[in-house]
Residue frames as qw, qx, qy, qz and C-alpha x, y, z in Angstrom:
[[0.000, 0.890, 0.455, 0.000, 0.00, 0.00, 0.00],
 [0.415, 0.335, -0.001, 0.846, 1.65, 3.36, -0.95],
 [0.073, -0.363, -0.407, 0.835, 0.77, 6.56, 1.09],
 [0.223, 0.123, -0.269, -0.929, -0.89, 8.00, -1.04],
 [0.496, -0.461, -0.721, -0.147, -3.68, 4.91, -1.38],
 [0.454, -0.440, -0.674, 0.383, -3.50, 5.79, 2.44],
 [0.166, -0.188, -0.060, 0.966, -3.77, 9.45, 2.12],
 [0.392, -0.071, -0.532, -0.747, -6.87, 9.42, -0.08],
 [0.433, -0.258, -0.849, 0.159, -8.65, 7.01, 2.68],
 [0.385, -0.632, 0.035, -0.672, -11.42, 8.78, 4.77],
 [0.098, -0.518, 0.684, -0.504, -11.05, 8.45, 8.56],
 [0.819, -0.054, 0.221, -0.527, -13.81, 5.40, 8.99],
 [0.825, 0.453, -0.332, -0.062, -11.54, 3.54, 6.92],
 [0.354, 0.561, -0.581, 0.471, -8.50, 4.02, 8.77],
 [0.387, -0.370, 0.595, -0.600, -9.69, 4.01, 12.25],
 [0.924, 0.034, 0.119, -0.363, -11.11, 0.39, 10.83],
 [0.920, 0.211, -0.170, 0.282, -7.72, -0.57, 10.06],
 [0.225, -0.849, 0.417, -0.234, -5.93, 1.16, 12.80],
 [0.763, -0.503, 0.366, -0.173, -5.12, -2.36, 13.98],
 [0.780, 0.585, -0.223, 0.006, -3.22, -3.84, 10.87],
 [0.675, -0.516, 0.345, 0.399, 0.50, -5.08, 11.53],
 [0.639, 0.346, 0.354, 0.589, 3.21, -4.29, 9.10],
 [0.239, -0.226, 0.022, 0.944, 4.03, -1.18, 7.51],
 [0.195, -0.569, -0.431, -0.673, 0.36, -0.20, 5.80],
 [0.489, -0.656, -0.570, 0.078, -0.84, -0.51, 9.56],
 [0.517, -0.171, -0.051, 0.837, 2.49, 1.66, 10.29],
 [0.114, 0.166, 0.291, 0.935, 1.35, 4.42, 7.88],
 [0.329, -0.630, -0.669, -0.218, -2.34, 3.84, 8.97],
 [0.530, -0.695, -0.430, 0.225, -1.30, 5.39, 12.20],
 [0.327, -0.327, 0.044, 0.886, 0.68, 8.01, 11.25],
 [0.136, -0.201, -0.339, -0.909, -1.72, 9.44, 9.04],
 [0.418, -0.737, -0.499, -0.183, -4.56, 9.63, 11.55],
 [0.587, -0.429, -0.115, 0.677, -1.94, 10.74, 14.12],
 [0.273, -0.100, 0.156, 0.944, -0.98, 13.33, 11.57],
 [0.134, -0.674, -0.653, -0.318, -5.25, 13.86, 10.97],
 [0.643, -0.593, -0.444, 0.196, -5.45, 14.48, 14.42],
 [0.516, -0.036, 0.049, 0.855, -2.54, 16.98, 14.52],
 [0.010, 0.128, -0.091, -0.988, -3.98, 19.47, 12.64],
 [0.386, 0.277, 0.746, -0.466, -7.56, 18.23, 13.08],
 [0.477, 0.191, -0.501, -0.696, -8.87, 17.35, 9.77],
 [0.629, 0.233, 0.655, -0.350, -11.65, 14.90, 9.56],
 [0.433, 0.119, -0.651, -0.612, -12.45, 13.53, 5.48],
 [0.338, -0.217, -0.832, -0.384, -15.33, 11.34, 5.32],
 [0.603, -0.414, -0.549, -0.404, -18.47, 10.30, 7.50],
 [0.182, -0.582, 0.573, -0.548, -18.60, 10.08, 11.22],
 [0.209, -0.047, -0.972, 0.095, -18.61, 6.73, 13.27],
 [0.579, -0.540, -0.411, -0.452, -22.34, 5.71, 14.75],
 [0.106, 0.279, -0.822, 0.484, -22.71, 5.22, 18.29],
 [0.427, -0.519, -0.342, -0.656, -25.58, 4.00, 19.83],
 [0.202, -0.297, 0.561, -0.746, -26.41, 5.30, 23.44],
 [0.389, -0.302, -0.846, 0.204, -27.94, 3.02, 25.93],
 [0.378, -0.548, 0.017, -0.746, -31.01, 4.37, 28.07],
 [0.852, -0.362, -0.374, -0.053, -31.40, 1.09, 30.48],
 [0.453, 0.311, -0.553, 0.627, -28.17, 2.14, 32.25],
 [0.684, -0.468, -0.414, 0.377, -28.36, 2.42, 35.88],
 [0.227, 0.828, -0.170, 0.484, -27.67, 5.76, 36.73],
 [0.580, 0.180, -0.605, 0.514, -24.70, 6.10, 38.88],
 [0.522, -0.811, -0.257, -0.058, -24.82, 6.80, 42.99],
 [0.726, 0.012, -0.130, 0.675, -21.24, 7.69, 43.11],
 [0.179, 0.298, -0.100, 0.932, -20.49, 11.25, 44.59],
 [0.546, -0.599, -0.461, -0.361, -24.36, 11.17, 46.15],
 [0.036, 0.216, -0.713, 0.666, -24.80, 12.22, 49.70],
 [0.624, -0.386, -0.504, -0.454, -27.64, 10.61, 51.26],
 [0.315, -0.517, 0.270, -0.749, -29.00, 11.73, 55.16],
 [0.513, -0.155, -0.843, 0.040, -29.38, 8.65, 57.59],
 [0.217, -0.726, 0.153, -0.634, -31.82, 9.35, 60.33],
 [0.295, -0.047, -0.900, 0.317, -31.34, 7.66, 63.65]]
């Protein structure tokens, strides 16, 4: 894979082959790294999808015990 193949790649691509071994995987990550730098984005944005069933947390909560 030449840089340029990898330059021309929108970021959904890459960040789907962030994990790659070798040197395309090499270049993969320097050219998000270098995305990221100077904060360019090219293509679509990942999906996410939010959970509502969560438990909401009690952590930081004070809560008044009487005796």
């Amino acid at each position: 894979m030449q840089l340029l193949q990898v330059m021309n790649m929108d970021n959904l691509d890459l960040l789907s082959r962030e994990g790659e071994q070798g040197s395309s995987g090499s270049m993969i990550r320097k050219e998000l790294q270098r995305r990221k730098a100077i904060g360019y984005w090219k293509g679509g944005f990942a999906k996410y999808e939010i959970r509502d069933d969560e438990v909401e947390s009690t952590v930081g909560t004070v809560r008044v015990v009487k005796s």
